[in-house]
Short mmCIF file of the C-alpha atoms (twelve columns), coordinates in Angstrom:
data_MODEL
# 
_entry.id   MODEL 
# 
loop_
_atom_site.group_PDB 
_atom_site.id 
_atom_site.type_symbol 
_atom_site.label_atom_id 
_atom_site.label_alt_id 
_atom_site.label_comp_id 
_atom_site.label_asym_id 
_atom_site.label_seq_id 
_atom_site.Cartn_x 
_atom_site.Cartn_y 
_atom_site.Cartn_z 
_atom_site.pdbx_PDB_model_num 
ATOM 1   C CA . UNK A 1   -7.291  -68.321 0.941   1 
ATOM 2   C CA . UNK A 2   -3.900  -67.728 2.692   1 
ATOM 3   C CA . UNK A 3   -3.088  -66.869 6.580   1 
ATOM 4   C CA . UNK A 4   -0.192  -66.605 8.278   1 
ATOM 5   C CA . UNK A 5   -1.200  -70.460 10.197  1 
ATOM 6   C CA . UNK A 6   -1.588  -71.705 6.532   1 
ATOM 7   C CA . UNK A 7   0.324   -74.329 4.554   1 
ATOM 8   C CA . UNK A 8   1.359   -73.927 0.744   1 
ATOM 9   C CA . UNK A 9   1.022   -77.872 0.668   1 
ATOM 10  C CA . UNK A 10  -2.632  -77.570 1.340   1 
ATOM 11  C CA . UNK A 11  -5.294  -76.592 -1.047  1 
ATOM 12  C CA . UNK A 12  -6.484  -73.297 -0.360  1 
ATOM 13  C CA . UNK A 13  -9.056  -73.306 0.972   1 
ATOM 14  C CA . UNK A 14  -10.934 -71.082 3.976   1 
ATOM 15  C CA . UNK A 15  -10.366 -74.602 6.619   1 
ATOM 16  C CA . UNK A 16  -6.699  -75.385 5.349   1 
ATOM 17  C CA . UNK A 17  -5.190  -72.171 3.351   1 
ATOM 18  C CA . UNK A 18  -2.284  -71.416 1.769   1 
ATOM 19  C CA . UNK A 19  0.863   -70.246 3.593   1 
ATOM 20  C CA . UNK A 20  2.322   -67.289 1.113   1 
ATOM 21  C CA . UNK A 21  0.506   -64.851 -1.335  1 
ATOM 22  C CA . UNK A 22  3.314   -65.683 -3.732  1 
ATOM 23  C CA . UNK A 23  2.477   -69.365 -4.277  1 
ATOM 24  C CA . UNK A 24  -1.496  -68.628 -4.168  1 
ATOM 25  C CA . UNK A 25  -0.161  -66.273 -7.417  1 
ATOM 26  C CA . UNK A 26  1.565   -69.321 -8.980  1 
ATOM 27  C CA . UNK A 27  -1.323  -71.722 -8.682  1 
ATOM 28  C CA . UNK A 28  -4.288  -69.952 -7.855  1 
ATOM 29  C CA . UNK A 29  -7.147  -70.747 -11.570 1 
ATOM 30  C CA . UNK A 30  -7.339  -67.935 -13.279 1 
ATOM 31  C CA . UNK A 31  -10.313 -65.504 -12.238 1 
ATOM 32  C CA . UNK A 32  -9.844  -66.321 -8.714  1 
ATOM 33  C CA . UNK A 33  -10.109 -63.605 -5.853  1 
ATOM 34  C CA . UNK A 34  -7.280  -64.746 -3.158  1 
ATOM 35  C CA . UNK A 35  -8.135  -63.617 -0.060  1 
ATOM 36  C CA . UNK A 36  -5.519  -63.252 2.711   1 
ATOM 37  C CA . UNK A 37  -6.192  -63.157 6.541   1 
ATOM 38  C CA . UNK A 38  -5.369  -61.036 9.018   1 
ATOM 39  C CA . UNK A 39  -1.537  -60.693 9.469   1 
ATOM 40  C CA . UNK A 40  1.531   -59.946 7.464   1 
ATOM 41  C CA . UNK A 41  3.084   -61.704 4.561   1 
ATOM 42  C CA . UNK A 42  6.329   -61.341 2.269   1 
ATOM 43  C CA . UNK A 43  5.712   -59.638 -1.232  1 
ATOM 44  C CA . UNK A 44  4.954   -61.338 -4.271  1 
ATOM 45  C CA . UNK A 45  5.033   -61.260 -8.176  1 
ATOM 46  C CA . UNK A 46  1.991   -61.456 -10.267 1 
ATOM 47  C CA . UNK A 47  2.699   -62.776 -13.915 1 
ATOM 48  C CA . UNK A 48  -0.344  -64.519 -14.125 1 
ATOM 49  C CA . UNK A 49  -3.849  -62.543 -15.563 1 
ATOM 50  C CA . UNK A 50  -6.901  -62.145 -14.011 1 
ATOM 51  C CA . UNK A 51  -6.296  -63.091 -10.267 1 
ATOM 52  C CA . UNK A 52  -7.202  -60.451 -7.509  1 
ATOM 53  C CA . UNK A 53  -5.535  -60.500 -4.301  1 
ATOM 54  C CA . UNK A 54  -7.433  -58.498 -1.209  1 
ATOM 55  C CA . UNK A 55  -8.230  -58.908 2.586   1 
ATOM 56  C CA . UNK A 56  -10.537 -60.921 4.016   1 
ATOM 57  C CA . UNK A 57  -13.835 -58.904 4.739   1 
ATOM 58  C CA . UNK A 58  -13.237 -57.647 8.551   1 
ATOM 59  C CA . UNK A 59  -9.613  -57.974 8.548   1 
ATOM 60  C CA . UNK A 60  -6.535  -56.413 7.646   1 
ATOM 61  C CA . UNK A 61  -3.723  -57.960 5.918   1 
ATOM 62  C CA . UNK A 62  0.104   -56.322 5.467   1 
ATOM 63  C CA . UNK A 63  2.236   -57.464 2.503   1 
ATOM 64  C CA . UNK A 64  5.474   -56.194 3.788   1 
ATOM 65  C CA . UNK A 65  9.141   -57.066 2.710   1 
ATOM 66  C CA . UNK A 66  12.393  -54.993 2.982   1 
ATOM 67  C CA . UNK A 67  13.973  -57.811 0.890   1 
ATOM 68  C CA . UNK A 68  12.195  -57.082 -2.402  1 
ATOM 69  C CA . UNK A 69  13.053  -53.562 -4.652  1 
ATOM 70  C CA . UNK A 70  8.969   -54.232 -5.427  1 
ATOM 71  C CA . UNK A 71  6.993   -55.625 -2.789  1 
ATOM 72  C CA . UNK A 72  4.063   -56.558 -4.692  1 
ATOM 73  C CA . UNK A 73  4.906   -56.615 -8.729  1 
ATOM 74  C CA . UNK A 74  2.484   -57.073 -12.128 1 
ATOM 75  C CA . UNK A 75  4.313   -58.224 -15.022 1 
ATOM 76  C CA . UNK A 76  3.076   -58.905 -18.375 1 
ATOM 77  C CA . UNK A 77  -0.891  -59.561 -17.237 1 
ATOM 78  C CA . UNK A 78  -3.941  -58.034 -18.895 1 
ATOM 79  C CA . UNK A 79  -6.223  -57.972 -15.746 1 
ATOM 80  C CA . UNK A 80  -5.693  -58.555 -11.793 1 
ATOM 81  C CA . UNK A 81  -6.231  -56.016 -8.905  1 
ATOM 82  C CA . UNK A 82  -5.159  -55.201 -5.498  1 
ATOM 83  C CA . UNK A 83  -8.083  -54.876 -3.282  1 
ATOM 84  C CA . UNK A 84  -7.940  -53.445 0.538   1 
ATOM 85  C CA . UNK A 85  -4.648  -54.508 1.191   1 
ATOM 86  C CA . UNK A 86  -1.695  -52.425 3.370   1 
ATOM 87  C CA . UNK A 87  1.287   -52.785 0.970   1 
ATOM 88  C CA . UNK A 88  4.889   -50.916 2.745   1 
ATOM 89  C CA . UNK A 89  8.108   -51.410 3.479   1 
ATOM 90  C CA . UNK A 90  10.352  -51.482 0.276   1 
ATOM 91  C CA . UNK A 91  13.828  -50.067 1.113   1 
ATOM 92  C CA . UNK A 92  15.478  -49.871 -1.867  1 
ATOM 93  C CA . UNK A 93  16.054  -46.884 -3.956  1 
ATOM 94  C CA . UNK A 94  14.350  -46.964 -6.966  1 
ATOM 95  C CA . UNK A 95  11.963  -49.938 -5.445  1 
ATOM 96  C CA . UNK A 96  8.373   -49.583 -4.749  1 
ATOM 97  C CA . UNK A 97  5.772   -50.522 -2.944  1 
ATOM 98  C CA . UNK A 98  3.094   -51.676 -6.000  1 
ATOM 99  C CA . UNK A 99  4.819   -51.955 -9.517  1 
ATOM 100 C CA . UNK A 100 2.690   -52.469 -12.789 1 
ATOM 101 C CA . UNK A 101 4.936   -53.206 -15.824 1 
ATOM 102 C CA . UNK A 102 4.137   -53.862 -19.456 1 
ATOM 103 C CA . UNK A 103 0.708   -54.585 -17.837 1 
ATOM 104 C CA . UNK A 104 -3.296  -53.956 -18.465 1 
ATOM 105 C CA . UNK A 105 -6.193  -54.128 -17.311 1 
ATOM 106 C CA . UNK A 106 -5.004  -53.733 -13.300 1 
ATOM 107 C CA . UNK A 107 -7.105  -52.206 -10.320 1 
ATOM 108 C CA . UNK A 108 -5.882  -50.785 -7.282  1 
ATOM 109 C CA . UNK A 109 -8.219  -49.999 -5.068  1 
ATOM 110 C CA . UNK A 110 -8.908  -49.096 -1.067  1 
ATOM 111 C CA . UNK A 111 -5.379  -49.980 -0.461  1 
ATOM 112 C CA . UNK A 112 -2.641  -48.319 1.846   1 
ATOM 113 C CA . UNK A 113 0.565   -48.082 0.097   1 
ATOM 114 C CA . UNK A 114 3.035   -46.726 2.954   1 
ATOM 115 C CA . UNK A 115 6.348   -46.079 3.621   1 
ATOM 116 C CA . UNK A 116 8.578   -46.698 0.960   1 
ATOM 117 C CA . UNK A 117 11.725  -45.627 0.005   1 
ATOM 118 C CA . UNK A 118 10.503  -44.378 -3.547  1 
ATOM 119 C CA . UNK A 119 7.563   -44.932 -4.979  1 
ATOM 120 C CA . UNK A 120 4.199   -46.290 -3.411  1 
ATOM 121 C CA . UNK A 121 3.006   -47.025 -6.750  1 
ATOM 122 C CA . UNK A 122 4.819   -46.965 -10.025 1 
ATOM 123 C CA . UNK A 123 2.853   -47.166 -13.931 1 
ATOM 124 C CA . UNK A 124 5.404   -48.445 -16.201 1 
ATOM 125 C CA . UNK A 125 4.420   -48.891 -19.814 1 
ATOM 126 C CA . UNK A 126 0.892   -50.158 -18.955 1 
ATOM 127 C CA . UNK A 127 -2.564  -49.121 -20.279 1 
ATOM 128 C CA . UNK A 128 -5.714  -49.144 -18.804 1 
ATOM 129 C CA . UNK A 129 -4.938  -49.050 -15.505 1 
ATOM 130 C CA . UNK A 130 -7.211  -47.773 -12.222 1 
ATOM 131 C CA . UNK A 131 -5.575  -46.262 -8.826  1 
ATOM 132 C CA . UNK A 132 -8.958  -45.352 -6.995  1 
ATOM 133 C CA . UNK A 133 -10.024 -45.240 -3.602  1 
ATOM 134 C CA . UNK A 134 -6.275  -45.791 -1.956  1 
ATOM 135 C CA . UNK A 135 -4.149  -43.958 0.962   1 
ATOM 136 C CA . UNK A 136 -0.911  -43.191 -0.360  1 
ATOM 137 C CA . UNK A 137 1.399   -41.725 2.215   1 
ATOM 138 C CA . UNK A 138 5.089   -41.738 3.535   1 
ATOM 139 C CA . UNK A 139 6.638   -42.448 0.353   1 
ATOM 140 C CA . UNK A 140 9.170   -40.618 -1.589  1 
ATOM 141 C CA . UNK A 141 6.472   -40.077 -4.904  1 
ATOM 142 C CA . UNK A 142 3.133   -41.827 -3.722  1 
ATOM 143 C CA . UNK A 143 2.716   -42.391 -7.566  1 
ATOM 144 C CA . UNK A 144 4.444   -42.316 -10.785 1 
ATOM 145 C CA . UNK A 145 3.637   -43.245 -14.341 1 
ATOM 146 C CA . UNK A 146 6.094   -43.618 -16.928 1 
ATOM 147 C CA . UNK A 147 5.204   -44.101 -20.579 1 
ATOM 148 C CA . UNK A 148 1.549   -44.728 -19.200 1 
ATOM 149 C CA . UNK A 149 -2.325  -44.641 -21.395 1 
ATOM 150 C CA . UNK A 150 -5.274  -44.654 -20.331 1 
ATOM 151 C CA . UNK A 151 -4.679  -44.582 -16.662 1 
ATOM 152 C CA . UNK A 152 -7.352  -43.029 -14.363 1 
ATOM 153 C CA . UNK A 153 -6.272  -41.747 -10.833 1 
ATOM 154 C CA . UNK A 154 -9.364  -40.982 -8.885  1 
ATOM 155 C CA . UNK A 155 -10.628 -40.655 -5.441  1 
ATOM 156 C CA . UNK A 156 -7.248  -40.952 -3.618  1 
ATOM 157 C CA . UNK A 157 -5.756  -39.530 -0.326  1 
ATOM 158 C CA . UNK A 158 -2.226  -38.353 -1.033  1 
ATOM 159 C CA . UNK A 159 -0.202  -36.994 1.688   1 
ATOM 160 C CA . UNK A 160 2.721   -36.994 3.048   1 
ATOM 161 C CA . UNK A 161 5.404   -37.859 0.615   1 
ATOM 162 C CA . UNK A 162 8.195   -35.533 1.066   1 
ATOM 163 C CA . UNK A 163 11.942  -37.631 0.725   1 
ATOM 164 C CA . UNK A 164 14.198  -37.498 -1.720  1 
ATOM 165 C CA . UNK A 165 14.956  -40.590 -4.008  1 
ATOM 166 C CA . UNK A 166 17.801  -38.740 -5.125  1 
ATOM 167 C CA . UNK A 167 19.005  -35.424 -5.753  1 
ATOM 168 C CA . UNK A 168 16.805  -34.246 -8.413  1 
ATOM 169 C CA . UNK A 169 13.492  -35.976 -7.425  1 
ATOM 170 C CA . UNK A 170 11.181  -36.776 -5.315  1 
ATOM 171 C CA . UNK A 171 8.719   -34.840 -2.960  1 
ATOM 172 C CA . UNK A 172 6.072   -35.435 -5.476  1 
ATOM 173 C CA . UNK A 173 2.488   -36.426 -4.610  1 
ATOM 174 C CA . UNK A 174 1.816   -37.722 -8.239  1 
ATOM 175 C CA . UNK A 175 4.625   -37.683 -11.234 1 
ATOM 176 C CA . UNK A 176 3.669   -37.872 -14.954 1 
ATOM 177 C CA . UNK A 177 6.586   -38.793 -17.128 1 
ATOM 178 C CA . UNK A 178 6.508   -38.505 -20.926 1 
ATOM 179 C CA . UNK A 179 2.597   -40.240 -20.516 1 
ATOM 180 C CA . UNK A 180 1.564   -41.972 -24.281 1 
ATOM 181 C CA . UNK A 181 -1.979  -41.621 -24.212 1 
ATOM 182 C CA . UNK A 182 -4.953  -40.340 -22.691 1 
ATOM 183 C CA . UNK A 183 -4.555  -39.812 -18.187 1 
ATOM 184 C CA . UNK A 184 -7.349  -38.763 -16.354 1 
ATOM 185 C CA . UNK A 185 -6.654  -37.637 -12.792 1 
ATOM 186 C CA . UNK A 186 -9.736  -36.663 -10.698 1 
ATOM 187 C CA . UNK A 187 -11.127 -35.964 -7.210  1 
ATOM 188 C CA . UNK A 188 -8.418  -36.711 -5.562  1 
ATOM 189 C CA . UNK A 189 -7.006  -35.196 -1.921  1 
ATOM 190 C CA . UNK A 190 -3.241  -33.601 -2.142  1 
ATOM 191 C CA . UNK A 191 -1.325  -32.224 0.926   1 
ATOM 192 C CA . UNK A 192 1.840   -32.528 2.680   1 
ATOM 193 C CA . UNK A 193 3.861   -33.200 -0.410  1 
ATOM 194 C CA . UNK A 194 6.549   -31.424 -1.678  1 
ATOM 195 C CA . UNK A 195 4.851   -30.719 -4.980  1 
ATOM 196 C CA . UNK A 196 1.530   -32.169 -5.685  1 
ATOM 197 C CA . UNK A 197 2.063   -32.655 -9.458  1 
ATOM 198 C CA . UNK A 198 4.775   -32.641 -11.377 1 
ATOM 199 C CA . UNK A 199 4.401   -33.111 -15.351 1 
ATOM 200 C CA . UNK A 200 7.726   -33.954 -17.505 1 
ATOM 201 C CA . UNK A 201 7.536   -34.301 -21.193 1 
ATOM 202 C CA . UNK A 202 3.723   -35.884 -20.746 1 
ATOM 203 C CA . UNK A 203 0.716   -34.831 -23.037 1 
ATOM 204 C CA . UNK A 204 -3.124  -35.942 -22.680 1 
ATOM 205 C CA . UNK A 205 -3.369  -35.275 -19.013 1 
ATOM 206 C CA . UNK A 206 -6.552  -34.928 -17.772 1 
ATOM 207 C CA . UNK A 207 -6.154  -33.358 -14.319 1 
ATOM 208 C CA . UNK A 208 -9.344  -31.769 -12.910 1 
ATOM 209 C CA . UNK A 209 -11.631 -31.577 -9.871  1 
ATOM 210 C CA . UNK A 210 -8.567  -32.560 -7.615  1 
ATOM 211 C CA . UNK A 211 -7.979  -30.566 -4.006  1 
ATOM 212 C CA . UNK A 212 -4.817  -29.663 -2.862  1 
ATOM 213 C CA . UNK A 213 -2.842  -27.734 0.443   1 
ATOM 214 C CA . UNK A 214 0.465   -27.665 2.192   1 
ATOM 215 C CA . UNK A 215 2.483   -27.834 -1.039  1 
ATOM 216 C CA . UNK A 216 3.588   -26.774 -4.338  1 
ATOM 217 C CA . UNK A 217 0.635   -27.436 -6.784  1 
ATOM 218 C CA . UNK A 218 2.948   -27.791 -9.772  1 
ATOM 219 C CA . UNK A 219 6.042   -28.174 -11.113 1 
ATOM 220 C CA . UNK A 220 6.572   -28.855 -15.132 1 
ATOM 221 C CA . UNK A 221 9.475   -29.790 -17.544 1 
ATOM 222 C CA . UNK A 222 10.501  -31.616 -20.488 1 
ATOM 223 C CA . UNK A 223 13.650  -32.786 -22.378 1 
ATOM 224 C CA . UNK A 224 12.662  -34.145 -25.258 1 
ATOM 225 C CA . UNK A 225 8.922   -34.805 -26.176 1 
ATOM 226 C CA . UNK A 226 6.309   -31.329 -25.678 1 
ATOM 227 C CA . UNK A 227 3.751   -31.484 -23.139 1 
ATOM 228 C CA . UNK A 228 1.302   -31.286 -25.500 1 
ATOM 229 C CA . UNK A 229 -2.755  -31.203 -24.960 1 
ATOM 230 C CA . UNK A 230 -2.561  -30.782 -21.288 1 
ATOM 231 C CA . UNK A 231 -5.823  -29.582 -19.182 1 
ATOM 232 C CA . UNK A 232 -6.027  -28.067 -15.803 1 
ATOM 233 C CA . UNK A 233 -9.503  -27.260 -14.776 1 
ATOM 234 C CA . UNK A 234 -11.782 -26.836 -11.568 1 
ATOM 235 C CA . UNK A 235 -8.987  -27.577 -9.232  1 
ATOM 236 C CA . UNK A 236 -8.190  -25.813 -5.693  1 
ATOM 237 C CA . UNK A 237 -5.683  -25.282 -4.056  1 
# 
């Protein structure tokens, strides 16, 4: 457990919890679920598999920090998750507010991502990955992958996003960059974005059952690799 009354000397637990998200991620056992009270802490790094960070049942908690390019980042794990959680306030250009690198095996789900200068969530070189069930709003993109496989986006609200990052992107409700393997992108909610979905140089997207208004539905590209096996079915817009 961790609240903003909490001590990282302390053990963790629901009477005494920890003080920061970022130690429970250094010494939390593996296969724990860290749950953090109601208030707002500073982001964090996950390098460390299999630990799930999420609010305690009832309350809401804010990871917020201007100070980090990510506020919340996965590195090099196989398995974690971000679970109800309000994640915002990255200010740097190319930052984000949730960043999965050279990852697998991550959830986000029923999260806010808010309000950041780029991307709300960003898929870099990471396979099976899950964005369901999250708000995604105010942000430049509300969600890139780069160089992603086997990433499902399903179920989200995604709104809103209309900045530049610089002066050829951003706008973009979701952004598929030169993808690797198979990306599935259903029933999700589009509107108020620049352009909903925009596809450069990526093959094996799945993008169907989606609804979108108040936008561009698509904008597509490439410089290098085709997009190549590409399906667009039973959407409106």
């Amino acid at each position: 457990y961790v609240a903003a009354t909490g001590s990282d000397a302390g053990p963790g637990t629901l009477a005494q919890p920890w003080r920061t998200a970022a130690h429970a991620a250094q010494v939390a056992p593996a296969g724990s679920t860290i749950y953090l009270r109601a208030g707002t802490y500073a982001g964090f790094d996950v390098t460390r598999s299999g630990l799930t960070f999420r609010s305690y049942p009832g309350e809401v908690a804010v990871v917020r920090d201007a100070g980090r390019e990510d506020v919340i980042e996965f590195s090099g794990v196989t398995s974690g998750a971000l679970r109800d959680l309000t994640v915002e306030g990255s200010t740097t250009q190319y930052g984000s507010g949730v960043k999965i690198d050279e990852s697998s095996g991550v959830t986000i789900a029923t999260s806010t991502v808010r309000n950041n200068r780029t991307w709300g969530i960003v898929i870099v070189r990471s396979s099976n990955i899950r964005i369901e069930d999250n708000r995604v709003t105010g942000n430049a993109n509300g969600i890139e992958e780069r160089y992603a496989s086997d990433l499902v986006i399903a179920r989200n609200r995604i709104y809103g996003n209309v900045t530049e990052v610089d002066s050829g992107r951003g706008q973009q409700g979701i952004n598929f960059y030169k993808s690797t393997g198979a990306v599935t992108v259903t029933d999700n909610l589009l509107w108020d974005n620049g352009t909903h979905f925009e596809v450069y140089g990526a093959s094996n997207l799945n993008i169907t059952g989606n609804l979108t208004w108040n936008g561009q539905v698509m904008e597509t590209g490439t410089d290098g690799p085709a997009c190549d096996a590409n399906r667009f079915t039973r959407n409106v817009g």
